[in-house]
C-alpha positions as a printed Julia matrix, in Angstrom:
72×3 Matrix{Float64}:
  0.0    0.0     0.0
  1.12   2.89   -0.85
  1.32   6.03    1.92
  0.75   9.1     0.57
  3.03  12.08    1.88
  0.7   14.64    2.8
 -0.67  12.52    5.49
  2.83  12.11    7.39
  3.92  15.07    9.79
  7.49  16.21    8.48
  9.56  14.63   12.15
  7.74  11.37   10.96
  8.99  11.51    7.6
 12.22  12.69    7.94
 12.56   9.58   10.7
 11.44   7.48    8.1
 14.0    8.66    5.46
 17.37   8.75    7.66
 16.28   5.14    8.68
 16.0    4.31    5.1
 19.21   6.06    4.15
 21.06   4.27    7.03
 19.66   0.87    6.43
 20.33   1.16    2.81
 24.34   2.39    2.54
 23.72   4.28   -0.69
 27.11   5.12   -2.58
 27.55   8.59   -3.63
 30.85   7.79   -5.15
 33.89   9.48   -4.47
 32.19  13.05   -3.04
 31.37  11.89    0.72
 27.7   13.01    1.16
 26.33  13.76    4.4
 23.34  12.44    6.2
 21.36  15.59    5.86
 21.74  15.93    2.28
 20.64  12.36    1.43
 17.86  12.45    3.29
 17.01  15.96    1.18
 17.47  14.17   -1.59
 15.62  11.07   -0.55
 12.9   13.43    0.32
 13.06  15.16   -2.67
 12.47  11.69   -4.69
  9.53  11.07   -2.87
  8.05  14.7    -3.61
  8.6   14.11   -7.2
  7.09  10.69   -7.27
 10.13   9.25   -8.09
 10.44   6.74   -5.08
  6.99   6.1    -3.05
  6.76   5.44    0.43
  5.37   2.04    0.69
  3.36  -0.17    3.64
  4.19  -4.0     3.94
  0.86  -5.41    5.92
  2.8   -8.61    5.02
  6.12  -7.61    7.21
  4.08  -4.61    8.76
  6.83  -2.29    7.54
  7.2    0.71    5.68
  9.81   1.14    3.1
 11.24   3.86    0.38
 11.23   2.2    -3.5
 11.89   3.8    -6.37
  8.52   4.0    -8.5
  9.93   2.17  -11.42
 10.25  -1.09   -9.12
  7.2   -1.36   -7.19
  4.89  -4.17   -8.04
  1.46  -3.5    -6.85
């Protein structure tokens, strides 16, 4: 299921994102990045509808994916 932004408050979201950013280990090759910006950016995905903030009722989870590879 997809959760839509607008009903998130912006300390839950960002909390979502830096988990997501520190779980995942993204490489930003050789300029060092720092947490801040990525989660910007993350956020800035998600704003776009680039990468959708999905629910797992199956692992009760939520997760960042980029559009392109979520299966309904």
């Amino acid at each position: 299921m997809i959760i839509p932004l607008d009903e998130l408050n912006e300390e839950t979201l960002d909390n979502i994102i830096e988990g997501f950013v520190l779980r995942e280990g993204t490489d930003y090759g050789d300029i060092e990045v720092g947490l801040a910006d990525k989660v910007t950016q993350v956020k800035q995905q998600l704003r776009r509808g680039e990468a959708l903030l999905v629910y797992s009722e199956l692992h009760e989870s939520v997760d960042i994916v980029m559009k392109d590879k979520f299966q309904n």
